[in-house]
LOKOLDREN-380137 format. One line per 3 residues: number of its first residue (from 1); their letters; for each residue y negated, x negated, z of C-alpha. Coordinates in Angstrom, 2 decimals, padded with zeros to 5 digits. Example, Ala and Ser with C-alpha at 12.3 -4.5 7.8 and 13.67 -1.06 7.14 Angstrom:
REM residues 2
1 = as = 004.50:-012.30:007.80 | 001.06:-013.67:007.14 .
This chain:
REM residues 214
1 = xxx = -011.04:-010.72:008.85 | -008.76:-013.88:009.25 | -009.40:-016.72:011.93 .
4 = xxx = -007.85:-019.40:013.73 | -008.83:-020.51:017.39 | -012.18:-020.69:017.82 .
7 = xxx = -012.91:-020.93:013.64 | -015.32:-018.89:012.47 | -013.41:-015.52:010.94 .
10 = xxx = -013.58:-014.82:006.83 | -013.16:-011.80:004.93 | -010.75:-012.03:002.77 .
13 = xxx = -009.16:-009.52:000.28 | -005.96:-008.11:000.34 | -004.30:-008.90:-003.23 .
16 = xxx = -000.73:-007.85:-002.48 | 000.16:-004.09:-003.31 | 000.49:-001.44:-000.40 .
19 = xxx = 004.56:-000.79:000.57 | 005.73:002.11:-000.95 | 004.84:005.59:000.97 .
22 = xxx = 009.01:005.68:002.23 | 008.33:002.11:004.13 | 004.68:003.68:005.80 .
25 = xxx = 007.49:006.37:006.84 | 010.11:003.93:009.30 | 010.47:005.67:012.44 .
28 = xxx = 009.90:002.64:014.17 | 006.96:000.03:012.71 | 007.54:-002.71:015.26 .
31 = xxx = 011.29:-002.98:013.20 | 009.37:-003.78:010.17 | 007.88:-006.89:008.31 .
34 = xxx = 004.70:-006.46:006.57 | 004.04:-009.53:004.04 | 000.12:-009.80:002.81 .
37 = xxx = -001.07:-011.71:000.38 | -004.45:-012.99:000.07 | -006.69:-014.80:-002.97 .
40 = xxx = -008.69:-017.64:-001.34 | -011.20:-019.96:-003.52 | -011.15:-023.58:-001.43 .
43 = xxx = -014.82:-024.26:-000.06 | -015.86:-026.76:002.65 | -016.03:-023.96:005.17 .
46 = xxx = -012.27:-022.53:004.73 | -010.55:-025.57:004.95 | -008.58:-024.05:008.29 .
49 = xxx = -007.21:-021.41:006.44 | -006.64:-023.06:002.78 | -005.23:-026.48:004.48 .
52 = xxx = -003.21:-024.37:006.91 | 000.37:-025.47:007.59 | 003.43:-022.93:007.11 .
55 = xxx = 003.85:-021.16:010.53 | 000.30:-021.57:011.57 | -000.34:-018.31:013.77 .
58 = xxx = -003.80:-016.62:012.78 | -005.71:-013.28:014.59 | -006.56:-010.75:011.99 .
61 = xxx = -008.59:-007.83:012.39 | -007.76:-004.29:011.25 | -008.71:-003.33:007.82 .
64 = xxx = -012.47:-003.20:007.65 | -012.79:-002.15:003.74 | -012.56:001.57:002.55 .
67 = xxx = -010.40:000.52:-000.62 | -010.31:002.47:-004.03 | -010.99:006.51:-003.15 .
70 = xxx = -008.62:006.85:-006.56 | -008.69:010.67:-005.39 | -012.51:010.18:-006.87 .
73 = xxx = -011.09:010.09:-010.41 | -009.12:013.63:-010.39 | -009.82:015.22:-006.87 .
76 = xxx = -007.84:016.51:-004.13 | -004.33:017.06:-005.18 | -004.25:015.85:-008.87 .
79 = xxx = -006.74:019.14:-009.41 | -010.13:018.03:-011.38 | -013.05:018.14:-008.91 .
82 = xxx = -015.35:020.76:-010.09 | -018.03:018.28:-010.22 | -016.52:016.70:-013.18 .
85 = xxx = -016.90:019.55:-015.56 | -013.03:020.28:-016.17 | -012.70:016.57:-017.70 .
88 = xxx = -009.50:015.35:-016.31 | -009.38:011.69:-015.73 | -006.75:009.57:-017.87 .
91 = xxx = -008.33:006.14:-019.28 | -008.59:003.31:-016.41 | -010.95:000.25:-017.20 .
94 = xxx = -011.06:-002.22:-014.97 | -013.61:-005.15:-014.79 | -013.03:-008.05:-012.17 .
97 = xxx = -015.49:-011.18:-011.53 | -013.96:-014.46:-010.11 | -011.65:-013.80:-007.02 .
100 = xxx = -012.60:-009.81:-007.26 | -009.14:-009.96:-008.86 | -007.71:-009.93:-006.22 .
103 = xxx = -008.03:-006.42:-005.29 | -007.30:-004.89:-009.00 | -004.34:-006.61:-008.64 .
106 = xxx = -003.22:-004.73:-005.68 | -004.08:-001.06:-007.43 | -002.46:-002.28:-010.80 .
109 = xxx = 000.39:-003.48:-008.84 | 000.87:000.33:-007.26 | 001.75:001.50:-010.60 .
112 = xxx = -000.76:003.76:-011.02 | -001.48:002.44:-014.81 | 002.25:002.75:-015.90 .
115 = xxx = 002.72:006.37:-017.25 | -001.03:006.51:-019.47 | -000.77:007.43:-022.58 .
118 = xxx = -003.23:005.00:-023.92 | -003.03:001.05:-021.83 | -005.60:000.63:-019.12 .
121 = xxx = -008.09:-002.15:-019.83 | -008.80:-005.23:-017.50 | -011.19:-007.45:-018.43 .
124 = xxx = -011.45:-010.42:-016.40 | -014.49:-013.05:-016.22 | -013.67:-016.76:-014.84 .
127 = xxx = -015.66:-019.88:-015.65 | -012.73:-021.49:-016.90 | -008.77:-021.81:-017.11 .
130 = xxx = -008.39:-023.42:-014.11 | -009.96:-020.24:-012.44 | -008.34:-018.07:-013.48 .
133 = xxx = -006.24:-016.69:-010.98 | -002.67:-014.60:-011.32 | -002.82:-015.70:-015.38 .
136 = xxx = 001.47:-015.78:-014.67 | 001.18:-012.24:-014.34 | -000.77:-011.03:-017.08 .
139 = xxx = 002.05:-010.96:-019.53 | 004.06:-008.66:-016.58 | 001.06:-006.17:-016.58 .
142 = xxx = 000.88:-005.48:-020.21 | 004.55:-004.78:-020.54 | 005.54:-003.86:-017.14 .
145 = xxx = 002.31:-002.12:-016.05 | 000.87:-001.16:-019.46 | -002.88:-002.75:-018.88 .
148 = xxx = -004.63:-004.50:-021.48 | -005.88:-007.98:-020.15 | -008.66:-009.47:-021.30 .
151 = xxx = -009.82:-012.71:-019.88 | -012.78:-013.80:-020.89 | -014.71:-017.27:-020.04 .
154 = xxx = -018.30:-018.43:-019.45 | -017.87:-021.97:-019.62 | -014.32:-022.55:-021.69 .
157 = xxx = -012.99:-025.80:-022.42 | -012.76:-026.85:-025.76 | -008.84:-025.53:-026.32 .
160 = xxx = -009.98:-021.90:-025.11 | -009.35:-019.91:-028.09 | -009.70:-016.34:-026.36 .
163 = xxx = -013.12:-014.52:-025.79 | -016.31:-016.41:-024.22 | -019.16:-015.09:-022.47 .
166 = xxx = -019.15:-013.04:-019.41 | -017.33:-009.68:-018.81 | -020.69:-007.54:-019.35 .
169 = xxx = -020.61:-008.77:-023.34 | -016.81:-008.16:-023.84 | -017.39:-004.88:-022.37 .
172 = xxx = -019.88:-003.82:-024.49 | -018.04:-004.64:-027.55 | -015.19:-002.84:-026.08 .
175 = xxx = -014.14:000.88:-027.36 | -013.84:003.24:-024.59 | -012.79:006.49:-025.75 .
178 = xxx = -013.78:009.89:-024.28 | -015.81:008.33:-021.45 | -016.31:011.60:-019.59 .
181 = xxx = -012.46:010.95:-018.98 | -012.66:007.62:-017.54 | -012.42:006.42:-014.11 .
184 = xxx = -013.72:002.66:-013.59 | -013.10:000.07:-010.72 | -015.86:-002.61:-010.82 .
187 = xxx = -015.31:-005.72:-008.36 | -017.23:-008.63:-008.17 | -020.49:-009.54:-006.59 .
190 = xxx = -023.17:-006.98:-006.20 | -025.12:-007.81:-009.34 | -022.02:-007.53:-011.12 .
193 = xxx = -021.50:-004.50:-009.93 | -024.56:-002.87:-010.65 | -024.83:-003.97:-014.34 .
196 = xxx = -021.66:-002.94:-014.83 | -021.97:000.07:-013.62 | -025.22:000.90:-015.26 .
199 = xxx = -023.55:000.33:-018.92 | -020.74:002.46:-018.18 | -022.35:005.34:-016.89 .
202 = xxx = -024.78:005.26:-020.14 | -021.79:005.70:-021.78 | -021.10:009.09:-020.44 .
205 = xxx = -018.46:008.16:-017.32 | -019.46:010.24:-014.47 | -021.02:007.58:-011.38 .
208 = xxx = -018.49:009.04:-009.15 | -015.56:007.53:-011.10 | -016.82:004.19:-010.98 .
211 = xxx = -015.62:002.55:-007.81 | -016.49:-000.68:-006.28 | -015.84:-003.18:-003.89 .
214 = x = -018.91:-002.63:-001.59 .
């Protein structure tokens, strides 16, 4: 949670990568800087935050969210969890609503996608161009983080020449090989979630390899 004075406090996502497991080690924390970044959508009731001047001191609350278990895809160790049969996990797909971005951002930005043999796929639903958020970096995470992108509109404006729709259609005219090798991260709102996850686990991914948000 984020809040200034007596403002009401938001929950917000964290959209900026964890530091790498050496800077978690520094003897002494205090010595450190730890940066954040947050994705924010501008409504009438954030205006403290999103019109905020540089320098502004907030309060912020410890991290209430669980995050990505991505130990759920393999199992303890890098060993394949009994449960799953002896099929290993090695095709990512994730799907991302609106500002739910923002926290597949922060796993694809960990690196986790780089050393697949076959790209990761993202496919990303926004009503429109304008919001679409971190479109700079999509070029970056197909070469530099090997992840498909696909961004895919509901409402596109008349130049929008890439897929339309809503991430639930592009996903089922999507190829996903060997399914019972696939882990999933779903984020978006709750009925996003759940139809998501419905289709993919009729495909054959185990439920337990599907993560989410909530």
């Amino acid at each position: 949670q984020l809040k200034s004075g007596a403002s009401k406090p938001g929950f917000f996502a964290i959209a900026s990568p964890p530091p790498p497991p050496e800077e978690e080690e520094e003897e002494d924390p205090a010595s450190t800087t730890l940066t954040l970044e947050f994705l924010i959508k501008a409504t009438d009731g954030n205006g403290w935050l999103t019109e905020a001047a540089a320098g502004q001191e907030l309060d912020m609350s410890d991290v209430a969210g669980k995050g990505y278990d991505l130990d759920e895809w393999e199992g303890e160790e890098g060993k394949t969890d009994p449960k799953y049969d002896g099929f290993g996990c090695f095709n990512y797909v994730f799907l991302a609503q609106g500002t739910g971005i923002a926290p597949i951002r922060a796993t694809i930005e960990t690196g986790i996608t780089k050393d697949l043999q076959k790209p990761a796929t993202l496919i990303y639903g926004v009503r429109d161009s304008k919001h679409a958020a971190y479109a700079d970096k999509f070029d970056a995470w197909r070469t530099d983080f090997n992840v498909n992108v696909v961004e895919v509109h509901s409402r596109p404006e008349k130049d929008w020449t890439g897929p339309r729709g809503y991430v639930q259609d592009i996903l089922k005219r999507t190829r996903i090989d060997a399914p019972r090798n696939t882990g999933a991260i779903v984020c978006g709102n709750k009925d996003f979630f759940v139809a998501n996850k419905e289709y993919l686990a009729s495909l054959g991914i185990f439920e337990d390899r599907i993560l989410t948000n909530f």
